[in-house]
C-alpha positions as CSV (number, residue, x, y, z in Angstrom):
1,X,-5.4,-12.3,10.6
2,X,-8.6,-11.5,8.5
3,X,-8.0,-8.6,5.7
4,X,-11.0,-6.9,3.8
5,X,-10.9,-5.2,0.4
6,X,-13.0,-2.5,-0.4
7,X,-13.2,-0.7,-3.4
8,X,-13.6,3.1,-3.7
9,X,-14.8,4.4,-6.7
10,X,-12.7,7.5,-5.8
11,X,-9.3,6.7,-8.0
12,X,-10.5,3.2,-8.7
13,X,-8.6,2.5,-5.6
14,X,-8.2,-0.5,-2.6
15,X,-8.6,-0.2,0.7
16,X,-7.2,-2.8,3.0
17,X,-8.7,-3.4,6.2
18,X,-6.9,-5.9,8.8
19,X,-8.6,-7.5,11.6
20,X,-7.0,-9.3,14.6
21,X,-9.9,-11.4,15.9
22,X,-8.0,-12.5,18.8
23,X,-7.1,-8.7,20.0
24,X,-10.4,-7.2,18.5
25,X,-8.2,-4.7,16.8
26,X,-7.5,-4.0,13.2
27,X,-5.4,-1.3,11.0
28,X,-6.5,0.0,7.6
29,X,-4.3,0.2,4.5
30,X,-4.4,3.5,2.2
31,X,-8.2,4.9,3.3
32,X,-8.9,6.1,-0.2
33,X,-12.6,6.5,1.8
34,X,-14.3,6.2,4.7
35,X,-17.8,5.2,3.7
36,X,-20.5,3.0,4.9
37,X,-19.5,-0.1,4.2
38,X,-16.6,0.1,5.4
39,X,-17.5,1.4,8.9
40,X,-20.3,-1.3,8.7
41,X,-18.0,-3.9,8.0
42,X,-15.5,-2.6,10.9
43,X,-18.3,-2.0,13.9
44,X,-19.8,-5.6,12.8
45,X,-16.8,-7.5,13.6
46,X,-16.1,-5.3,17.2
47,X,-12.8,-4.0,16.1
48,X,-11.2,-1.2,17.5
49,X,-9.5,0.6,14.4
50,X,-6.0,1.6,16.2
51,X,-3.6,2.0,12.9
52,X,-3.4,3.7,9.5
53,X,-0.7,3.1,7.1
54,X,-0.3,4.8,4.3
55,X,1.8,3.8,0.9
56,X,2.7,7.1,-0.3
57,X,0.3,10.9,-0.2
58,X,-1.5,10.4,-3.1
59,X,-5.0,11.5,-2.9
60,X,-6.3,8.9,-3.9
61,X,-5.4,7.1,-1.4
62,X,-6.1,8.8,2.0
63,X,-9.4,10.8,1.1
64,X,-10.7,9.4,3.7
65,X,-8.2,9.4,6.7
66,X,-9.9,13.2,7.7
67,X,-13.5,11.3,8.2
68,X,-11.5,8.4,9.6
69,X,-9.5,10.7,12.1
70,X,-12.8,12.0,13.2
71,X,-14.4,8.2,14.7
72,X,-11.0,6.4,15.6
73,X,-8.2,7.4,17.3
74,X,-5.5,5.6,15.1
75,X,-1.9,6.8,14.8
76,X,-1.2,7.1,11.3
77,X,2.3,5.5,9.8
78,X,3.6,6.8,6.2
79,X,7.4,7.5,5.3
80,X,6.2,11.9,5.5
81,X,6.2,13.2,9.1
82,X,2.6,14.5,7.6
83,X,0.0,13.5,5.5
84,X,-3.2,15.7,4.6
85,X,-1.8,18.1,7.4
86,X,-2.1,14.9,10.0
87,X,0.9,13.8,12.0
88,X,2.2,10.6,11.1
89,X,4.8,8.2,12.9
90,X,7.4,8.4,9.7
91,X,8.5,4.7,8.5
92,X,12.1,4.2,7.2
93,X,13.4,1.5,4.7
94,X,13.2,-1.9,6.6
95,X,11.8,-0.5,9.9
96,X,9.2,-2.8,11.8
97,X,6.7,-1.8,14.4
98,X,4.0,-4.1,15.9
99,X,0.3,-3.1,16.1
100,X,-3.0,-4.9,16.0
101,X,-0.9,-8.1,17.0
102,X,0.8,-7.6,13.9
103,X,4.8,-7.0,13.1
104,X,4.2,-4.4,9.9
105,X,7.6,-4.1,8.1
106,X,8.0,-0.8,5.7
107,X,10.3,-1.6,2.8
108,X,10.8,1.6,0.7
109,X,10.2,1.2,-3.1
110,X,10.9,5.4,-4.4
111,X,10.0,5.8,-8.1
112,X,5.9,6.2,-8.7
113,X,6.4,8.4,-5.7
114,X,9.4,10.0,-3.4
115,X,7.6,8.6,-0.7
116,X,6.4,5.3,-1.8
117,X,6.2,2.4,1.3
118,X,5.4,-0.8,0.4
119,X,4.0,-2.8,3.7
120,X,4.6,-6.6,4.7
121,X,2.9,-8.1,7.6
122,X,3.4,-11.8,7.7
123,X,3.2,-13.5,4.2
124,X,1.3,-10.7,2.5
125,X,2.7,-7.1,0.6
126,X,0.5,-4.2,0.5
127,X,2.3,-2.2,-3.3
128,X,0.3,0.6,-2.8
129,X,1.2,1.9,-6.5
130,X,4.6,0.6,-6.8
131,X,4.1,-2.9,-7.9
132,X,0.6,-4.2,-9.6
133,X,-0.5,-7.5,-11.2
134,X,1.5,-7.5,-14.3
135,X,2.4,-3.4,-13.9
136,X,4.8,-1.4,-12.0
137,X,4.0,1.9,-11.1
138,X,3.6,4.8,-13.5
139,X,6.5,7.3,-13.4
140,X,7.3,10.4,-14.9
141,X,10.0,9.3,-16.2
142,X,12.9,6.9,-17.0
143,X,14.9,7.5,-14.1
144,X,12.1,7.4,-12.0
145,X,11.5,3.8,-13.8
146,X,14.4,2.6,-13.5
147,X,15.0,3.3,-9.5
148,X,11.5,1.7,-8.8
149,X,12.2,-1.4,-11.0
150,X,15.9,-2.0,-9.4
151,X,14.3,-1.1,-5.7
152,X,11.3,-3.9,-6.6
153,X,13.6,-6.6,-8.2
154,X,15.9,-6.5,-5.0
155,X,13.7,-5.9,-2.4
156,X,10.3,-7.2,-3.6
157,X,11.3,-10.5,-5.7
158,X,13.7,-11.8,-3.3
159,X,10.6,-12.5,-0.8
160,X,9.2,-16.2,-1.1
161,X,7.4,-16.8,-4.2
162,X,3.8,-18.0,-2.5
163,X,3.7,-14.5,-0.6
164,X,0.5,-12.1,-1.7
165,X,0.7,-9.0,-3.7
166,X,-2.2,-7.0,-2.6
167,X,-1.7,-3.5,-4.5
168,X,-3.8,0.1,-4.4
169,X,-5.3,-1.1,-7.9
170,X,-6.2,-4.6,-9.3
171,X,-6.8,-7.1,-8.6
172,X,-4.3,-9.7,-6.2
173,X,-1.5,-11.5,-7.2
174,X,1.7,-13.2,-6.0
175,X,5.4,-12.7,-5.6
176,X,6.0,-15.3,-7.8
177,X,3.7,-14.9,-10.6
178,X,5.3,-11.0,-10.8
179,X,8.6,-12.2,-11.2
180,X,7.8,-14.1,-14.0
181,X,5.1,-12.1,-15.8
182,X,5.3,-8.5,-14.6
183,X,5.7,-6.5,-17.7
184,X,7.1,-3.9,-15.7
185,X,10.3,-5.3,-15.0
186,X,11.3,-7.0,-18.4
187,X,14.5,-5.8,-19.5
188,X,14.6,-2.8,-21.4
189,X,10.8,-1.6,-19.9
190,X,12.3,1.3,-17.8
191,X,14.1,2.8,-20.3
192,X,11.9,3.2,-22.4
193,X,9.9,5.4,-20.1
194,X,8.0,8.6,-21.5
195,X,7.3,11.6,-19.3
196,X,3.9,11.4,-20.1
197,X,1.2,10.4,-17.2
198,X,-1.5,9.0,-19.0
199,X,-2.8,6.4,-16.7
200,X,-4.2,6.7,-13.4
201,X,-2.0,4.5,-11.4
């Protein structure tokens, strides 16, 4: 397994993509854009793009899947049925499918978003918003905060500590260094929870 970051400007956000140099295949992770680069980098390796997963529909993060739709014909995978009026192969808590080579496991993180996926193939976690390096998500409020800390600290910081945070904003990080250092989910942090949205993640 090979993954590629690419930055997009648009929302300051990550792209993932995931190449399978055995298969020749790959999947991208939240297509915040479709530019150059990253159809450079994807034709110059010989993949054939056959998967899209999205975190949550947040525009942000799939701008690009209409340009992407148009050169590749991937099947798109998000918790909605739909996203940006595509059909999508809708992912439930803990559900596993196998593309690229890959097993991709959804594990469903609600709280930054209704629809918020977070996606683990092999040792790595793609957080989309829900979990950054030292952040969780932004919510609208403390509800919201509290149901997306609970959902990480049971679901997220149970995985081995050496396994790869790669989130929609930021830079890396790991499961480990999260638990211990992640802001986000000291005591106290959800409750105190505005409704203000004042940050773009």
């Amino acid at each position: 397994m090979k993954i590629y970051q690419h930055y997009s400007l648009y929302g300051f956000s990550n792209v993932y993509l995931v190449g399978n140099d055995e298969t020749k295949e790959a999947l991208v992770i939240d297509p915040a854009e479709m530019n150059a680069a990253l159809l450079g980098h994807i034709e110059k390796n010989g993949y054939a793009l056959k998967a899209v997963f999205v975190t949550h529909n947040h525009n942000h993060h799939i701008r690009g899947l209409k340009t992407l739709l148009k050169i590749y014909d991937a099947k798109v995978y998000a918790a909605n049925a739909s996203v940006a009026g595509f059909p999508c192969r809708p992912l439930r808590d803990g559900e596993s499918v196998s593309t690229c080579g890959f097993p991709v496991e959804a594990i469903s993180v609600p709280g930054h978003s209704p629809d918020s996926l977070i996606f683990r193939i092999e040792g790595i976690l793609f957080t989309g918003d829900a979990l950054h390096a030292g952040l969780i998500g932004k919510t609208l409020s403390s509800y919201n905060a509290v149901t997306l800390a609970n959902g990480l600290k049971s679901k997220i910081l149970e995985q081995p500590d050496e396994y790869i945070i790669l989130p929609g904003h930021g830079p890396p990080s790991t499961v480990g260094t999260e638990r211990d250092f992640n802001v986000g989910l000291e005591p106290g942090y959800a409750e105190r929870i505005t409704s203000r949205y004042d940050f773009f993640v």
